[in-house]
KOLGU-4560 file (N, C-alpha, C; in nm, 3 decimals, padded with zeros to 5 digits):
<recs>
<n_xx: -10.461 n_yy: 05.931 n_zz: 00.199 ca_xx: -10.394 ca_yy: 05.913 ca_zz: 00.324 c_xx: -10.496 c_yy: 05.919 c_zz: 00.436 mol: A seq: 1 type: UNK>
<n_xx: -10.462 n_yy: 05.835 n_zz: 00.520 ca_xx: -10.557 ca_yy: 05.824 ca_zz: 00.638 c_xx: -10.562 c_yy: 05.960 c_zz: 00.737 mol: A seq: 2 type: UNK>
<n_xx: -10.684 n_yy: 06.015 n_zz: 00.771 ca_xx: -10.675 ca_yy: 06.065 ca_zz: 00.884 c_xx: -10.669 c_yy: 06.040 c_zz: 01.036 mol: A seq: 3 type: UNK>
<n_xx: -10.685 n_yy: 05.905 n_zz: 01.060 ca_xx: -10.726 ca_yy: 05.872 ca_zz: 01.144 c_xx: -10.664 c_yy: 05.921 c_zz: 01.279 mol: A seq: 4 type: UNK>
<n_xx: -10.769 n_yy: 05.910 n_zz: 01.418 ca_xx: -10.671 ca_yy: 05.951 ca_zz: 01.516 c_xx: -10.578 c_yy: 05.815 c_zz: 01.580 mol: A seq: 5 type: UNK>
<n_xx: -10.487 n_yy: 05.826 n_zz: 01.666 ca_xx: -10.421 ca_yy: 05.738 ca_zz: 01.723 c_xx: -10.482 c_yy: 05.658 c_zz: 01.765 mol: A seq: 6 type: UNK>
<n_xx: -10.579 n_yy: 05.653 n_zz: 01.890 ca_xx: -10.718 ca_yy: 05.563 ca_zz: 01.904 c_xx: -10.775 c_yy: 05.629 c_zz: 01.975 mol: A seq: 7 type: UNK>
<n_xx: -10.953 n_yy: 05.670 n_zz: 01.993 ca_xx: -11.048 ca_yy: 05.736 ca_zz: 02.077 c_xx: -10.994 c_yy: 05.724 c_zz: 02.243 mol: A seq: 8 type: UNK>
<n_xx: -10.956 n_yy: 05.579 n_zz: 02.238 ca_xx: -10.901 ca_yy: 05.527 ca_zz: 02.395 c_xx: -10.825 c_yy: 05.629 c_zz: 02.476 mol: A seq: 9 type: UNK>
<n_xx: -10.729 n_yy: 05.716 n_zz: 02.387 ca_xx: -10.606 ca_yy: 05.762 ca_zz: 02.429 c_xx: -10.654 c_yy: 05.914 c_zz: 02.460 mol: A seq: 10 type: UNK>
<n_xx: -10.574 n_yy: 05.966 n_zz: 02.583 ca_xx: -10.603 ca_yy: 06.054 ca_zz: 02.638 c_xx: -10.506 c_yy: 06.210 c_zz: 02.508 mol: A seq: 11 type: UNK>
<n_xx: -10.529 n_yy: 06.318 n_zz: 02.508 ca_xx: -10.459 ca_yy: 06.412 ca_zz: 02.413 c_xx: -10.282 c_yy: 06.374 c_zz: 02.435 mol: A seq: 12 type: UNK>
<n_xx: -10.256 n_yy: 06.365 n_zz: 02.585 ca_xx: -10.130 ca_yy: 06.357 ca_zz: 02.681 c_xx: -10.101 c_yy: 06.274 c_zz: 02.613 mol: A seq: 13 type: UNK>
<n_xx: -10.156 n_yy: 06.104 n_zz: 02.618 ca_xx: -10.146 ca_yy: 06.016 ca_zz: 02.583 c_xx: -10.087 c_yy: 05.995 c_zz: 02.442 mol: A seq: 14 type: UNK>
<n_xx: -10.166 n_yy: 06.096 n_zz: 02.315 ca_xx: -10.151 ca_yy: 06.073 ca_zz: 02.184 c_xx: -09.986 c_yy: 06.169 c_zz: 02.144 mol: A seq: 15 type: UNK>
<n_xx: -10.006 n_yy: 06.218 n_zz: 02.214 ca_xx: -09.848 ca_yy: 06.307 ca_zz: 02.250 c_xx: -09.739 c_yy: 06.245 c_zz: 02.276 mol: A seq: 16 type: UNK>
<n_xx: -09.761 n_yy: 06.168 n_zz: 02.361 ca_xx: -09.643 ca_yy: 06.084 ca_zz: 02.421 c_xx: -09.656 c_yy: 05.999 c_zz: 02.312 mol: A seq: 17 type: UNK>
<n_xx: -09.713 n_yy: 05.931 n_zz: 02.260 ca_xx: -09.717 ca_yy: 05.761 ca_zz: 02.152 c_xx: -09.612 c_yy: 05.874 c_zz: 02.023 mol: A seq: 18 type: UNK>
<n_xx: -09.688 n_yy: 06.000 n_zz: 01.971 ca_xx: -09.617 ca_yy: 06.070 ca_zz: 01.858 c_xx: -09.443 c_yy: 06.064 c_zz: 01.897 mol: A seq: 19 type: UNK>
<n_xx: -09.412 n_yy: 06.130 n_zz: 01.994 ca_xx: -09.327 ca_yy: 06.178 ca_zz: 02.083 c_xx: -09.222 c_yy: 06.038 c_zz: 02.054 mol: A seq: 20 type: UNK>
<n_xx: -09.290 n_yy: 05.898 n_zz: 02.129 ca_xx: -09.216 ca_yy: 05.791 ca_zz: 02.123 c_xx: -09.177 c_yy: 05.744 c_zz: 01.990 mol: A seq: 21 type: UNK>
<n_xx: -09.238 n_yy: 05.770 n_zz: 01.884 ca_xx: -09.219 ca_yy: 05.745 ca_zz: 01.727 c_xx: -09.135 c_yy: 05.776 c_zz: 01.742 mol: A seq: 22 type: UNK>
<n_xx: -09.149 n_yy: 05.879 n_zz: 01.684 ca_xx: -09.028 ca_yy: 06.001 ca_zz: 01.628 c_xx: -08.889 c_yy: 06.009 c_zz: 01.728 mol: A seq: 23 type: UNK>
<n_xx: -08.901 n_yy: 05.950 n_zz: 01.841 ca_xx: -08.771 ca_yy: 05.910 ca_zz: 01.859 c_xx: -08.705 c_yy: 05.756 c_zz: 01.825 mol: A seq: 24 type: UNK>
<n_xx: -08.789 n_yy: 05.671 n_zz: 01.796 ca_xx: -08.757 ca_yy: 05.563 ca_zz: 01.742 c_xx: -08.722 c_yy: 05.597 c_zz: 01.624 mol: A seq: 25 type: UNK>
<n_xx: -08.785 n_yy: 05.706 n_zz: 01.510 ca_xx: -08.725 ca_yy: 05.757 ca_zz: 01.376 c_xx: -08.567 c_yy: 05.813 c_zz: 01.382 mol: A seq: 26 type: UNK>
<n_xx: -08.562 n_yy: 05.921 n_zz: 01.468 ca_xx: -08.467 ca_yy: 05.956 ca_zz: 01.530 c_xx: -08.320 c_yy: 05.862 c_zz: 01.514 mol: A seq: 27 type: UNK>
<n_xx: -08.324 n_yy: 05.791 n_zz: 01.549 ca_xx: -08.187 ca_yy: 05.670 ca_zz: 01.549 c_xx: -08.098 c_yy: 05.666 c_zz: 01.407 mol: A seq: 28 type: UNK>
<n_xx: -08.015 n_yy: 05.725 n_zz: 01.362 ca_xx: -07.935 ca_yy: 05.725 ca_zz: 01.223 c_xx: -07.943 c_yy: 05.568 c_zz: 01.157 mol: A seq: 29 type: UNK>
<n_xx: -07.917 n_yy: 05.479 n_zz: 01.265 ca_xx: -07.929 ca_yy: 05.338 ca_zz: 01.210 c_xx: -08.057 c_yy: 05.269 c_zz: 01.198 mol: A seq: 30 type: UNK>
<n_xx: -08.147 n_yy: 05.285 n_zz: 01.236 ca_xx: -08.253 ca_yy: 05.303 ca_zz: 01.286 c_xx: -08.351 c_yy: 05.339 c_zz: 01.090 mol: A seq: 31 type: UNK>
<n_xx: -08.280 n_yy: 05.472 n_zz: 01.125 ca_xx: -08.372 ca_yy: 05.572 ca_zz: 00.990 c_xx: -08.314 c_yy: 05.491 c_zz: 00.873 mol: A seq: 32 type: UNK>
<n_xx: -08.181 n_yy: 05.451 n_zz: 00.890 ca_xx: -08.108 ca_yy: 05.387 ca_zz: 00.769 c_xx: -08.185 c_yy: 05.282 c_zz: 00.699 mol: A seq: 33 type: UNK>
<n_xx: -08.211 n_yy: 05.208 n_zz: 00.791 ca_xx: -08.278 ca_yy: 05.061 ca_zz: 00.765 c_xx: -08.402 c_yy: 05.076 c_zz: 00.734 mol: A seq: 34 type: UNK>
<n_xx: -08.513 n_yy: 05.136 n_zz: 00.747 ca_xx: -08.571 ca_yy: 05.234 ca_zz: 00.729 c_xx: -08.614 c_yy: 05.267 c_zz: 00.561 mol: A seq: 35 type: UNK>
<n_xx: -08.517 n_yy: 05.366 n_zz: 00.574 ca_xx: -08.518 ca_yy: 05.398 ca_zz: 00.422 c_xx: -08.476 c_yy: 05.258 c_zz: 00.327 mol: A seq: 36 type: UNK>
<n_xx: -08.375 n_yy: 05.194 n_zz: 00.330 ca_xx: -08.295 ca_yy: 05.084 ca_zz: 00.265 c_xx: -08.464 c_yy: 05.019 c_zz: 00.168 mol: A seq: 37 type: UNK>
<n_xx: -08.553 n_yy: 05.002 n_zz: 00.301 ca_xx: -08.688 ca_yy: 04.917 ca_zz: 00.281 c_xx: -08.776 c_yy: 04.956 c_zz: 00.216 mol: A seq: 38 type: UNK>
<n_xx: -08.759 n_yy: 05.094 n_zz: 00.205 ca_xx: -08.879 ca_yy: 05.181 ca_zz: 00.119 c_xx: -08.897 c_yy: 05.121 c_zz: -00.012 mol: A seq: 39 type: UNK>
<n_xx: -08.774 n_yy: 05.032 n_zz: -00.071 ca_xx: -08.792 ca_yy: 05.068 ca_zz: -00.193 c_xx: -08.812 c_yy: 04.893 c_zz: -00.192 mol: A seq: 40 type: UNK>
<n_xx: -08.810 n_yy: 04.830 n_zz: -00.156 ca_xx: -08.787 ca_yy: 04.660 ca_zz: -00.127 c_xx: -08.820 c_yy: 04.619 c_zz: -00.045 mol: A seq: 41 type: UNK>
<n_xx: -08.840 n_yy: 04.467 n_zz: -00.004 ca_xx: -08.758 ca_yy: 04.398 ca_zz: 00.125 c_xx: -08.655 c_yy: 04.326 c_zz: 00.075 mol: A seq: 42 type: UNK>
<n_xx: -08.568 n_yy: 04.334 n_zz: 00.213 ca_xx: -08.452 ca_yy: 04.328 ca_zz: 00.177 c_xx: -08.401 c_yy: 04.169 c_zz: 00.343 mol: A seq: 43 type: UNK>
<n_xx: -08.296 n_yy: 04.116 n_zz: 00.302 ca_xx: -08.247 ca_yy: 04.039 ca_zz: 00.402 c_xx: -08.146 c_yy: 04.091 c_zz: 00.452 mol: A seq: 44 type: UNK>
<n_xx: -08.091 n_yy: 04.064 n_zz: 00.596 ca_xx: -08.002 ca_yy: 04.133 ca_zz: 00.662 c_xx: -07.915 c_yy: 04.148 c_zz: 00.569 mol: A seq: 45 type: UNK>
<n_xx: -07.858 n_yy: 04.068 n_zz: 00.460 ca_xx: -07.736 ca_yy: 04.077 ca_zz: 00.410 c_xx: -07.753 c_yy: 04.157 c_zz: 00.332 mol: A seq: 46 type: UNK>
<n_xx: -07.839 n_yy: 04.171 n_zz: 00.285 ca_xx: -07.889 ca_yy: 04.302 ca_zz: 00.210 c_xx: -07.885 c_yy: 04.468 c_zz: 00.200 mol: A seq: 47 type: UNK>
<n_xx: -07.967 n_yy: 04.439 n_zz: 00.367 ca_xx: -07.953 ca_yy: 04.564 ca_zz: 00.463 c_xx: -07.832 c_yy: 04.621 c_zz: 00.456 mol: A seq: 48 type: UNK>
<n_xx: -07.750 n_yy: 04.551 n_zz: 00.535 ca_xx: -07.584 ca_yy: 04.525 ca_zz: 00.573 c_xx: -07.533 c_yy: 04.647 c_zz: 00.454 mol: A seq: 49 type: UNK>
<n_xx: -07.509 n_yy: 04.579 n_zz: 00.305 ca_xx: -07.550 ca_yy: 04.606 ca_zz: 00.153 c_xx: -07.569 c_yy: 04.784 c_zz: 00.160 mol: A seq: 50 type: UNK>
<n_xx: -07.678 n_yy: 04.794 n_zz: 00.216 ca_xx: -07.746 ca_yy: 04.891 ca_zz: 00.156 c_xx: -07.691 c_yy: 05.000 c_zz: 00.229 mol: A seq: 51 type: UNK>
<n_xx: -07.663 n_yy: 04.967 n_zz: 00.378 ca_xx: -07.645 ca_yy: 05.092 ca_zz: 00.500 c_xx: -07.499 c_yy: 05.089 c_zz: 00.495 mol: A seq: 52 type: UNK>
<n_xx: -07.421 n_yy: 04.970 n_zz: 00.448 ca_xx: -07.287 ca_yy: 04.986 ca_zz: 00.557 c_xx: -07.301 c_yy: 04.982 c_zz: 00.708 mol: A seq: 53 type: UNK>
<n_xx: -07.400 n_yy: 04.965 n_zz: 00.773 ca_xx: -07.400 ca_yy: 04.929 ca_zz: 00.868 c_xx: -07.377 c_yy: 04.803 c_zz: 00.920 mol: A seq: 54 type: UNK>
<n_xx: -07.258 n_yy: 04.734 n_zz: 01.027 ca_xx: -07.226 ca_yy: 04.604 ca_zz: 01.101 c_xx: -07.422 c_yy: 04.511 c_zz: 01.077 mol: A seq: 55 type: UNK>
<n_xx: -07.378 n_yy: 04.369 n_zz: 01.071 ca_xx: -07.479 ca_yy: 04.233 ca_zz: 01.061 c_xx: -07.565 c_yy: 04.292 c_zz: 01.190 mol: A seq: 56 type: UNK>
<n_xx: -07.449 n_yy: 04.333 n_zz: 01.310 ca_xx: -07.476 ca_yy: 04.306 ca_zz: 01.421 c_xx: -07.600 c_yy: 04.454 c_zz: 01.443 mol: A seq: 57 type: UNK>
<n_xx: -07.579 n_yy: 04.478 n_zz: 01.426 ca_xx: -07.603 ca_yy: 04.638 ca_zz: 01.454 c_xx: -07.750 c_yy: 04.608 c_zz: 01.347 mol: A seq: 58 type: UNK>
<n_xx: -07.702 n_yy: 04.568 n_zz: 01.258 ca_xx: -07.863 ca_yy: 04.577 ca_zz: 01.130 c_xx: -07.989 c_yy: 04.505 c_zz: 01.234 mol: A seq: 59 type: UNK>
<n_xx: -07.931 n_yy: 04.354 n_zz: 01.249 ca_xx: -07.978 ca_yy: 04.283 ca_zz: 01.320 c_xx: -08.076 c_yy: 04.362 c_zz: 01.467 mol: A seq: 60 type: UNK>
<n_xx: -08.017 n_yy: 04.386 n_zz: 01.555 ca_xx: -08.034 ca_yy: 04.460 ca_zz: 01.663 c_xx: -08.167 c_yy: 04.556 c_zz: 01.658 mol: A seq: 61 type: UNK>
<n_xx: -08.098 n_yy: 04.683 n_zz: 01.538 ca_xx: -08.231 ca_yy: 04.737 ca_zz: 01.512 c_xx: -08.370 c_yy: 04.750 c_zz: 01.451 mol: A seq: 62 type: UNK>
<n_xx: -08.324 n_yy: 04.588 n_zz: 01.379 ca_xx: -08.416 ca_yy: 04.513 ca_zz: 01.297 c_xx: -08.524 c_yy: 04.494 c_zz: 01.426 mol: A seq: 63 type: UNK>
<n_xx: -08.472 n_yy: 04.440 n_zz: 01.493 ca_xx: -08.544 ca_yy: 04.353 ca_zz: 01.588 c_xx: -08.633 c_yy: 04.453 c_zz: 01.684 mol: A seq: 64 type: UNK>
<n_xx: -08.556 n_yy: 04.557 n_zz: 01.692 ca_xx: -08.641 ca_yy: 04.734 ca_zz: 01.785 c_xx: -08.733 c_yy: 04.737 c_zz: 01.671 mol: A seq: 65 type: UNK>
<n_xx: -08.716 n_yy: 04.732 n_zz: 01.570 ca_xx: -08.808 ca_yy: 04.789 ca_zz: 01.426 c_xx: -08.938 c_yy: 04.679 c_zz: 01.403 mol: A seq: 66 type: UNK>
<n_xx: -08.903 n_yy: 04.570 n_zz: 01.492 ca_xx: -09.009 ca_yy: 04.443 ca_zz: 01.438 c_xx: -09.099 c_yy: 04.465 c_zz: 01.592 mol: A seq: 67 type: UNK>
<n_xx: -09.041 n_yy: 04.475 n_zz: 01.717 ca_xx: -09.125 ca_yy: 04.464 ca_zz: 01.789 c_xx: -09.172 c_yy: 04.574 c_zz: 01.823 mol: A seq: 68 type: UNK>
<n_xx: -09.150 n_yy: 04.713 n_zz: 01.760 ca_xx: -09.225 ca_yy: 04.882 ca_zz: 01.744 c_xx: -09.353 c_yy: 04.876 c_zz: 01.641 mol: A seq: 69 type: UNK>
<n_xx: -09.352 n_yy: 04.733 n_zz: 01.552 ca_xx: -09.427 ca_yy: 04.747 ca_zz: 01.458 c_xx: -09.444 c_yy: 04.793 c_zz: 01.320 mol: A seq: 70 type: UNK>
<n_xx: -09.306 n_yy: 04.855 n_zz: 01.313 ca_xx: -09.274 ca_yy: 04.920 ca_zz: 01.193 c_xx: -09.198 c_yy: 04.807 c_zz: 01.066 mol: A seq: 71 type: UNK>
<n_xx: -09.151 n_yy: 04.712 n_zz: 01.124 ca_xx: -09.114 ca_yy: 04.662 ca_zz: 00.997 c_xx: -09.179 c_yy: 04.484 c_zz: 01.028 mol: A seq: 72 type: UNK>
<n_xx: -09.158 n_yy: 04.433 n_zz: 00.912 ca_xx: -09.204 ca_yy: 04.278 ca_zz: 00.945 c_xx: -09.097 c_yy: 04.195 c_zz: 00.871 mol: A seq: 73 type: UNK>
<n_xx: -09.053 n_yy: 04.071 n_zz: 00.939 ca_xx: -09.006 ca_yy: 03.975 ca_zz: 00.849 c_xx: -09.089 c_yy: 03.843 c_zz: 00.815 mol: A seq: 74 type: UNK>
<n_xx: -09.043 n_yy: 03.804 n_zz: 00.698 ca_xx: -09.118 ca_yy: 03.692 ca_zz: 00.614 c_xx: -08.989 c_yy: 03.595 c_zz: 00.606 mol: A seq: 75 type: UNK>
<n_xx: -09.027 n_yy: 03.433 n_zz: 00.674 ca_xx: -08.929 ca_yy: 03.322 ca_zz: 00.669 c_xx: -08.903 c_yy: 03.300 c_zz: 00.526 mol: A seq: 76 type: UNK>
<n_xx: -08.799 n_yy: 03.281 n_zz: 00.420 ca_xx: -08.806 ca_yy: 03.239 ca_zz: 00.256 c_xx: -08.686 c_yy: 03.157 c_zz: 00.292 mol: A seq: 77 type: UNK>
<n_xx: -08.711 n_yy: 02.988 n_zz: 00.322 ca_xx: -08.634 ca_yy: 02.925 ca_zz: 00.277 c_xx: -08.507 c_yy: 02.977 c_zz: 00.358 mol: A seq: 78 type: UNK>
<n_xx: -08.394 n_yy: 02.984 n_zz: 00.375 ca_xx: -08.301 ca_yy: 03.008 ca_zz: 00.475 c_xx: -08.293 c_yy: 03.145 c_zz: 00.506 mol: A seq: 79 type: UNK>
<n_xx: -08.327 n_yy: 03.273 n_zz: 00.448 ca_xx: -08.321 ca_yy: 03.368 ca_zz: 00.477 c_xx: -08.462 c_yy: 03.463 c_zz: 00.548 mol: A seq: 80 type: UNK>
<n_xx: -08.455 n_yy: 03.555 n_zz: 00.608 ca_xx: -08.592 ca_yy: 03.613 ca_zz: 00.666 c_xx: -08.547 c_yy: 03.709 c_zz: 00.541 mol: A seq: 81 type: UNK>
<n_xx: -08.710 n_yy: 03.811 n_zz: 00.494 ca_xx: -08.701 ca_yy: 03.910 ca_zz: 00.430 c_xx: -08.791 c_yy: 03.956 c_zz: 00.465 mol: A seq: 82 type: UNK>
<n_xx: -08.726 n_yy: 04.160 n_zz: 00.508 ca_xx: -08.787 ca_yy: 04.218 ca_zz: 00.615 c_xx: -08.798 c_yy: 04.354 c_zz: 00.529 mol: A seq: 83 type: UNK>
<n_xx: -08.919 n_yy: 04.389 n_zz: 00.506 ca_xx: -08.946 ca_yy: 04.501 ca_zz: 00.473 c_xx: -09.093 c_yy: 04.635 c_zz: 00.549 mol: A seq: 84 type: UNK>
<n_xx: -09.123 n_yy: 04.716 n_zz: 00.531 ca_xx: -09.171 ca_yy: 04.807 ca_zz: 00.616 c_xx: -09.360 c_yy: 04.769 c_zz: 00.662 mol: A seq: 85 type: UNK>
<n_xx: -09.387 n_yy: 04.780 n_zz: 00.753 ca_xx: -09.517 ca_yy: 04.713 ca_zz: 00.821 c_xx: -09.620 c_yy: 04.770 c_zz: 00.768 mol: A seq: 86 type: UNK>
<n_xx: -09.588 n_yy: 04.926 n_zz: 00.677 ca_xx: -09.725 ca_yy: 05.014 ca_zz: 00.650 c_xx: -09.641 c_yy: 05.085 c_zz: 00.525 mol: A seq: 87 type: UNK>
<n_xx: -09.661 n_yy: 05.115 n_zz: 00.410 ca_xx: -09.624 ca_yy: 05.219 ca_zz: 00.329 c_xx: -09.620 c_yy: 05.363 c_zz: 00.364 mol: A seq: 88 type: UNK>
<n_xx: -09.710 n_yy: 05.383 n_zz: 00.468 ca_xx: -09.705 ca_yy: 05.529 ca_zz: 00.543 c_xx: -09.588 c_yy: 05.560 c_zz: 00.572 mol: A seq: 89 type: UNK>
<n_xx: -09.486 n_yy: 05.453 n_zz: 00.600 ca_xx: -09.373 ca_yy: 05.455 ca_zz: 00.684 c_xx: -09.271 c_yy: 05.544 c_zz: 00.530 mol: A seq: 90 type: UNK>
<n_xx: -09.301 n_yy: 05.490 n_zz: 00.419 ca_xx: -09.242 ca_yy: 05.553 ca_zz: 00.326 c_xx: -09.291 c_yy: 05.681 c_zz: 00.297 mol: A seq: 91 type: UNK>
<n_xx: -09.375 n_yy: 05.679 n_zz: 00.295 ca_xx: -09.448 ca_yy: 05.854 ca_zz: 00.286 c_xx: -09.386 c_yy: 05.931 c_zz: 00.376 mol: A seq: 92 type: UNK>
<n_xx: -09.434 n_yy: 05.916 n_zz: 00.509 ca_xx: -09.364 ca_yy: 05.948 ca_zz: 00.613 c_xx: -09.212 c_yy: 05.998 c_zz: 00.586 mol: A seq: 93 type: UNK>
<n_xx: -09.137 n_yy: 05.936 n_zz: 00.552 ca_xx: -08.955 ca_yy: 05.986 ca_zz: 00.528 c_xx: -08.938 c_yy: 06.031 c_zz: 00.400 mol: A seq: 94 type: UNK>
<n_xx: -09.092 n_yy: 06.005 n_zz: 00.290 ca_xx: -09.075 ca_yy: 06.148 ca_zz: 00.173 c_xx: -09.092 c_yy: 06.247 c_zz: 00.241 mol: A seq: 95 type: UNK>
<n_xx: -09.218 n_yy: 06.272 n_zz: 00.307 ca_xx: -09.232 ca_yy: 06.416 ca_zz: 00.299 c_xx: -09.143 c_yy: 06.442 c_zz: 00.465 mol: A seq: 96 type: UNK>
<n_xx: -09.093 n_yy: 06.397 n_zz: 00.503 ca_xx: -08.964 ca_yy: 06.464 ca_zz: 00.568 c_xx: -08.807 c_yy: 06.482 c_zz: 00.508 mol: A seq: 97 type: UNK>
<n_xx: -08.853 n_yy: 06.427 n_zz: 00.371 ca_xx: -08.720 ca_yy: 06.501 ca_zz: 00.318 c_xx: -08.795 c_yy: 06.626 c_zz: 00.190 mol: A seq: 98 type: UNK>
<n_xx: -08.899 n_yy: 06.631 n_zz: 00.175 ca_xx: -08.952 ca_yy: 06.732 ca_zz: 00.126 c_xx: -08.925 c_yy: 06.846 c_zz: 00.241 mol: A seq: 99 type: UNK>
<n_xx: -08.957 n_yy: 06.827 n_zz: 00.356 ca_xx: -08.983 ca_yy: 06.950 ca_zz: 00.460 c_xx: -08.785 c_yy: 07.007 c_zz: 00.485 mol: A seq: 100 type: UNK>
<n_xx: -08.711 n_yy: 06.928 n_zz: 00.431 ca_xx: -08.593 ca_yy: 06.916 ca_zz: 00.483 c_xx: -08.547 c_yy: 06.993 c_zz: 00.341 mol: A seq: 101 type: UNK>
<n_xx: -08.582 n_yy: 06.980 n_zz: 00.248 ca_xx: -08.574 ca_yy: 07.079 ca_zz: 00.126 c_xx: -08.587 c_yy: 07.223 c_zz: 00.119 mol: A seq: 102 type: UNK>
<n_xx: -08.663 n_yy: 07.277 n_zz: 00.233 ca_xx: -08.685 ca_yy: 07.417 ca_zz: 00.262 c_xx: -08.598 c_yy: 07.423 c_zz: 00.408 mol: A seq: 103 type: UNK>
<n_xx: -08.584 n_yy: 07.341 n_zz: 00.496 ca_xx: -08.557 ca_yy: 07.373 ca_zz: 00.603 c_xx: -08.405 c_yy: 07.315 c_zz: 00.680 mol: A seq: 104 type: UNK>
<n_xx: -08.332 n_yy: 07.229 n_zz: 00.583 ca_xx: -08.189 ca_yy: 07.181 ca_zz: 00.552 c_xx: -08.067 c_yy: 07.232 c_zz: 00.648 mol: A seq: 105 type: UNK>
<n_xx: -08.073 n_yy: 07.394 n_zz: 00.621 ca_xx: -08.008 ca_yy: 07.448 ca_zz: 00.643 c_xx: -08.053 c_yy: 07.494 c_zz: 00.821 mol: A seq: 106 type: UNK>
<n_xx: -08.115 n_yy: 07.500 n_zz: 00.814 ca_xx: -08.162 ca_yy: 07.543 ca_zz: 01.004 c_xx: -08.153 c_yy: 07.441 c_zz: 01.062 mol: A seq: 107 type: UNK>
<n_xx: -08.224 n_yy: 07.360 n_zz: 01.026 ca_xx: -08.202 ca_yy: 07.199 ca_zz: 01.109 c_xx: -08.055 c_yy: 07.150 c_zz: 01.118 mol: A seq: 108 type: UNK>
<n_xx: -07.989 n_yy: 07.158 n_zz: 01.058 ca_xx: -07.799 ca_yy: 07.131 ca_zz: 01.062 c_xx: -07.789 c_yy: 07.234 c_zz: 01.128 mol: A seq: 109 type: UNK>
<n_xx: -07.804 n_yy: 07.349 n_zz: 01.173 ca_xx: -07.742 ca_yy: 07.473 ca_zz: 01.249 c_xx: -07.778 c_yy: 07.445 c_zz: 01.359 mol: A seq: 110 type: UNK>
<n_xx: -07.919 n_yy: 07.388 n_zz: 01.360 ca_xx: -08.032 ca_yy: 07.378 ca_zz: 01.547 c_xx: -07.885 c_yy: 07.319 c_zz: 01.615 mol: A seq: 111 type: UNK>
<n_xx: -07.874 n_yy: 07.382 n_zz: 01.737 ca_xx: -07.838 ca_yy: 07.292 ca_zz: 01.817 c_xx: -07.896 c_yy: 07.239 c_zz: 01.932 mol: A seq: 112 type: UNK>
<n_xx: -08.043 n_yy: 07.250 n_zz: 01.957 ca_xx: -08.098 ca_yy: 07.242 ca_zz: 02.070 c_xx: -08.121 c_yy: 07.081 c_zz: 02.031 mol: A seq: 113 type: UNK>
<n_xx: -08.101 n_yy: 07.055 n_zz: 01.977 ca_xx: -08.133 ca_yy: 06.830 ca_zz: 02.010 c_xx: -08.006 c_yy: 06.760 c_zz: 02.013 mol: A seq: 114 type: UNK>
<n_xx: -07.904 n_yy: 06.827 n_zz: 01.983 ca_xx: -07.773 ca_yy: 06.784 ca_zz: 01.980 c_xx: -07.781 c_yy: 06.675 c_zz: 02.092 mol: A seq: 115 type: UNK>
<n_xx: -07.699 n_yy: 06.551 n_zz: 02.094 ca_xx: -07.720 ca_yy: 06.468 ca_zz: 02.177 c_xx: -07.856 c_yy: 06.378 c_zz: 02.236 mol: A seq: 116 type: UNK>
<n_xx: -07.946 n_yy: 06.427 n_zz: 02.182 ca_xx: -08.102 ca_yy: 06.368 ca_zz: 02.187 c_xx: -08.113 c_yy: 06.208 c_zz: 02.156 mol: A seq: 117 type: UNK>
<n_xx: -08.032 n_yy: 06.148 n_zz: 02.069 ca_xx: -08.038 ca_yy: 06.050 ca_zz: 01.977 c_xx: -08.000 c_yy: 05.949 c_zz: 02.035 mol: A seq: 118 type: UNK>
</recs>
């Protein structure tokens, strides 16, 4: 796994805020859904749709937050796009936050200090 920093360019403030802005783009239930769906594939909206139960419209939508954040990409195949995740980190990433969620499950459902954050 990479260590790398965010980029030399960026001020500490700076690398704070970019983390900060992730993780609320992770944040989004529909968002995380689509997300995960990809970890294991790419998949086409109808797919997605498929996988989340989430509305065309709605897949669509956050497809499109997810393509221009950088996190996911689509590929044209013949009438359908197929859109799966921009970096494998992105899958690591939502293992080991459900590893950390294995010890910590129960506090995080109790927190109420982010309630409404989302």
């Amino acid at each position: 796994m990479s260590t790398r920093a965010v980029s030399p360019l960026l001020s500490h403030t700076s690398a704070v805020e970019l983390h900060a802005k992730l993780f609320r783009g992770l944040a989004d239930p529909s968002r995380l859904s689509i997300l995960k769906a990809l970890c294991s594939r790419g998949l086409t909206v109808g797919e997605i749709v498929a996988a989340t139960a989430l509305s065309q419209s709605n897949v669509s939508n956050h497809l499109r937050c997810l393509s221009e954040c950088g996190l996911v990409t689509g590929e044209q195949r013949g009438r359908f796009v197929h859109y799966r995740l921009s970096d494998p980190r992105i899958d690591q990433l939502l293992k080991l936050a459900g590893e950390l969620l294995t010890d910590t499950a129960q506090a995080v459902d109790q927190c109420s200090n982010y309630e409404g954050d989302g």
